[in-house]
C-alpha positions as a Python dict, from the first residue, in 0.01 Angstrom:
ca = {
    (1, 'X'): (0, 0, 0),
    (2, 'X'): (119, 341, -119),
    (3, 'X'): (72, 637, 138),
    (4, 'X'): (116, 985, 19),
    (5, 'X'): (53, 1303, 202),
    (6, 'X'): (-196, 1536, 7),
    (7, 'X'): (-348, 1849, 63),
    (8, 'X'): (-647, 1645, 88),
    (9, 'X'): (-556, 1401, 337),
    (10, 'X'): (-394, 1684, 559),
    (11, 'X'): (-744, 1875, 530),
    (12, 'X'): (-939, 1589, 603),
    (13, 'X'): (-639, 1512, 870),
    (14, 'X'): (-714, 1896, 994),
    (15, 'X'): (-1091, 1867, 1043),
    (16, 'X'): (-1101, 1536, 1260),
    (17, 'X'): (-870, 1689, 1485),
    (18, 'X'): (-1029, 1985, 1527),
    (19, 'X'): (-1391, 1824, 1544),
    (20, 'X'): (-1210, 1584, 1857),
    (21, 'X'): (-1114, 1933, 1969),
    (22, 'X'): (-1424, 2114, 2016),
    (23, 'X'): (-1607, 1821, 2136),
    (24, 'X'): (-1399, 1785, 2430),
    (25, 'X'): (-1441, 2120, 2475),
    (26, 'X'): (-1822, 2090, 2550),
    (27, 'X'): (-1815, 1800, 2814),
    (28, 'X'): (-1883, 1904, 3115),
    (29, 'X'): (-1977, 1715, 3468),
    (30, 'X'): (-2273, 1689, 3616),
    (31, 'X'): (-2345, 1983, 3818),
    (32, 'X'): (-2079, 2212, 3681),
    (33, 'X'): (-2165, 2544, 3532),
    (34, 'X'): (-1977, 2768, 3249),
    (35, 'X'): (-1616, 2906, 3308),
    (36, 'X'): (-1547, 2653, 3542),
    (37, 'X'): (-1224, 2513, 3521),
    (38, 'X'): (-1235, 2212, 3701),
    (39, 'X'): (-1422, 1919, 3739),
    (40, 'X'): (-1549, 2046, 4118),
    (41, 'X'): (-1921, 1890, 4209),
    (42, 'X'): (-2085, 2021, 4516),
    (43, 'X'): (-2156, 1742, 4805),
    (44, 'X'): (-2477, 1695, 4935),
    (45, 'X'): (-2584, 1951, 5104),
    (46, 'X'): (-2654, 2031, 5468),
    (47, 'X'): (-2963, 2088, 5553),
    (48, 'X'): (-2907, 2206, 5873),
    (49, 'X'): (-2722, 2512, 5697),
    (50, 'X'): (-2793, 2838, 5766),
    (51, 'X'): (-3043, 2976, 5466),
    (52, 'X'): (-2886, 3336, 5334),
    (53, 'X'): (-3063, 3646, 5427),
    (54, 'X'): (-3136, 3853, 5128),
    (55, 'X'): (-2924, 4120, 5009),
    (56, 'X'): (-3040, 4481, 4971),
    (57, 'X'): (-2722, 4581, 4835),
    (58, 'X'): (-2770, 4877, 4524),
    (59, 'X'): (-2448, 4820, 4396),
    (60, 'X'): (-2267, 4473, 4290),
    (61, 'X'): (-1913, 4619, 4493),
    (62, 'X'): (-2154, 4658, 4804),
    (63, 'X'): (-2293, 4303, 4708),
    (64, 'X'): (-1953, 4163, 4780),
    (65, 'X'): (-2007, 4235, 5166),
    (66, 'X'): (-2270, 4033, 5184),
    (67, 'X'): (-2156, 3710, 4934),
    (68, 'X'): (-1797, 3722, 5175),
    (69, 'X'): (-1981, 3702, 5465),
    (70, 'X'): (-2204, 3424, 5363),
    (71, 'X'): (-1892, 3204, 5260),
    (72, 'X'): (-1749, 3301, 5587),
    (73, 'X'): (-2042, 3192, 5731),
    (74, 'X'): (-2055, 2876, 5595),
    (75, 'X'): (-1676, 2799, 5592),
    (76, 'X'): (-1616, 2895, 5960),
    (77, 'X'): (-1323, 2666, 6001),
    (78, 'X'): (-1143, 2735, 5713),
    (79, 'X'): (-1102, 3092, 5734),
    (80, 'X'): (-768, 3218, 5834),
    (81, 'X'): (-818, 3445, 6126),
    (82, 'X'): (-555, 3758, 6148),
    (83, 'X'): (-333, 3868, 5897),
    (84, 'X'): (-219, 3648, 5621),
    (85, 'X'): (178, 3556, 5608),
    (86, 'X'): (376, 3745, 5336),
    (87, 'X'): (403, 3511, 5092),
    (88, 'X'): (55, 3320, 4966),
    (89, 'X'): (27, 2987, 4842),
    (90, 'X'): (-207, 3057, 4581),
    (91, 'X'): (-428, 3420, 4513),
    (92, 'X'): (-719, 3412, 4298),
    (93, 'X'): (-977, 3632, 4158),
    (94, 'X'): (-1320, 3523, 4035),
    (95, 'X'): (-1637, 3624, 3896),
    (96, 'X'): (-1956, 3458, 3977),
    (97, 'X'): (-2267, 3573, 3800),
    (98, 'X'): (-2567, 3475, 4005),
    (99, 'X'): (-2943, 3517, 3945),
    (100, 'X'): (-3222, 3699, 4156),
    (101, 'X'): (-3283, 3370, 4357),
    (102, 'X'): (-2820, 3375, 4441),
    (103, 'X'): (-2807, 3020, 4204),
    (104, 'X'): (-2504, 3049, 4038),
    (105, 'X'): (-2524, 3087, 3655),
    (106, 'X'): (-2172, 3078, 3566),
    (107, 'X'): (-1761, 3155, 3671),
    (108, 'X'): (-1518, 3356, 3499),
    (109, 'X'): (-1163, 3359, 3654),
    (110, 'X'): (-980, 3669, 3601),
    (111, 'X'): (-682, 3515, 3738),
    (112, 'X'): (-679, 3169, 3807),
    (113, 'X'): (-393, 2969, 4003),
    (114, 'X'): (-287, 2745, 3766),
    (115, 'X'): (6, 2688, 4013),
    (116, 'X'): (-270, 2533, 4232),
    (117, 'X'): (-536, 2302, 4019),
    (118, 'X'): (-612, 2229, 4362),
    (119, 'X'): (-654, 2553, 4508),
    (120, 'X'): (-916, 2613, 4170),
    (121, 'X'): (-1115, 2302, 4230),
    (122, 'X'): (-1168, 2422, 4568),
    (123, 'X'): (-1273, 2735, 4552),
    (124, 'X'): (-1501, 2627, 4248),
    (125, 'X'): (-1665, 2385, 4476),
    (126, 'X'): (-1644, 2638, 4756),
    (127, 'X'): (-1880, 2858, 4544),
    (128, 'X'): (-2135, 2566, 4409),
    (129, 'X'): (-2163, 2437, 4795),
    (130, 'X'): (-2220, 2835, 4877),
    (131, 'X'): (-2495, 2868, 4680),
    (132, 'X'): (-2832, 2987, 4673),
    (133, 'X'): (-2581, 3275, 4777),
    (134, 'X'): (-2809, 3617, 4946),
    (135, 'X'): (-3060, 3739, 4703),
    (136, 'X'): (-2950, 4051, 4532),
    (137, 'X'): (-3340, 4205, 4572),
    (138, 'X'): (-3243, 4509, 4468),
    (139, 'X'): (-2997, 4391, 4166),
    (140, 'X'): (-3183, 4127, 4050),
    (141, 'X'): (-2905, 3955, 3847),
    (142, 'X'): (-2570, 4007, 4017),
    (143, 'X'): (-2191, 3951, 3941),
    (144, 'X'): (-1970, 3891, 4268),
    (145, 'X'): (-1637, 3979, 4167),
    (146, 'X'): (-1360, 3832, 4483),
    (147, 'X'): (-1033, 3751, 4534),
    (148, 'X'): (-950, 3365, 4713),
    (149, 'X'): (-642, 3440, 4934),
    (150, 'X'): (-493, 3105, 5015),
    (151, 'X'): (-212, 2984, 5298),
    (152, 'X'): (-30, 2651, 5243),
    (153, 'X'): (-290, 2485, 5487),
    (154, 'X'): (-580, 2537, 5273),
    (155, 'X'): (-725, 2808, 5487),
    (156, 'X'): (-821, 3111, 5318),
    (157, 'X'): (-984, 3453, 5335),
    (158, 'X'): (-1185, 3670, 5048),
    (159, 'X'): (-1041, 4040, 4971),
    (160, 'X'): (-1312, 4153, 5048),
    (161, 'X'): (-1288, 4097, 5415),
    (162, 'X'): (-946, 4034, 5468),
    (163, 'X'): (-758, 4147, 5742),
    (164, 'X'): (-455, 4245, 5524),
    (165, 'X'): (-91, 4073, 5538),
    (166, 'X'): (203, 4055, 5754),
}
C-alpha cells in the first residue's frame, strides 16, 4: 500500500482533529456550570445550613459584603483568622454571576492559580456548595467579583474581608 501526504488528506487530517477538539471542549460534569475550570461537584448539602438572608445591596461592589460574609459563614473553620503571612500559596480572583434567587449561573476567573489546580477546584466547589448565595433584591441579576487568598494549609480569606498581610 502506497501512502502519500496530500493536501487532501492533511485537510481531512485537519478537520477530525479539530472536530475531537471542540467536542472535548463541551463535556462538562454533572453539576458544573460555564467558566469553570475544574471538574469540582458540590456534596450533598446540609440541611441544617444556615439559609442566606437577602441582600439589599444597590451596587454589585456593596454586594460583595454580603456574598464574603455568607462564605465566611458557611466555611467557619477554614477561614484564616488575622493577617495572612507574606508570601501566599495561591491568590485568585473570580467572577460569579448569580441570578435573583443567588443560584449560580456561571464563573469567569480573572486570574486563576494554575500553580494550584487544587486551590481552583476548591474554591469552584467552595462557590457551588455556597450557593443559593443572598438574594440581590435590589440587583436582581448580580456579578460577585472576589479575590480567594490562600495559605499553604488550605485556609483562606476573600479580599473583600481580609484582614490584610504581615
Amino acid at each position: 500500500m502506497n501512502f502519500q501526504i496530500t493536501p487532501r488528506r492533511l485537510a481531512l487530517a485537519g478537520a477530525l482533529l479539530s472536530s475531537l477538539w471542540l467536542a472535548g471542549c463541551g463535556t462538562t460534569s454533572p453539576g458544573a456550570v460555564p467558566g469553570q475550570l475544574s471538574n469540582a461537584t458540590p456534596e450533598r448539602g446540609d440541611g441544617n445550613r444556615p439559609r442566606p438572608t437577602p441582600s439589599n445591596a444597590t451596587t454589585a461592589r456593596d454586594y460583595r459584603k454580603d456574598a464574603a460574609r455568607y462564605v465566611y459563614l458557611l466555611n467557619k473553620r477554614r477561614i484564616y483568622e488575622g493577617k495572612l503571612p507574606p508570601i501566599l500559596y495561591a491568590v485568585g480572583t473570580l467572577q460569579v454571576d448569580l441570578d435573583a434567587g443567588g443560584k449560580v449561573l456561571s464563573m469567569h476567573w480573572m486570574r486563576a492559580p494554575k500553580h494550584a489546580p487544587e486551590v481552583i477546584a476548591e474554591i469552584e466547589k467552595t462557590v457551588l456548595e455556597s450557593q443559593p448565595f443572598p438574594a440581590p433584591t435590589r440587583l436582581g441579576k448580580v456579578t460577585w467579583t472576589d479575590t480567594w487568598l490562600w495559605d499553604e494549609d488550605g485556609h483562606f480569606q476573600l479580599d473583600t474581608l481580609s484582614e490584610g498581610q504581615l
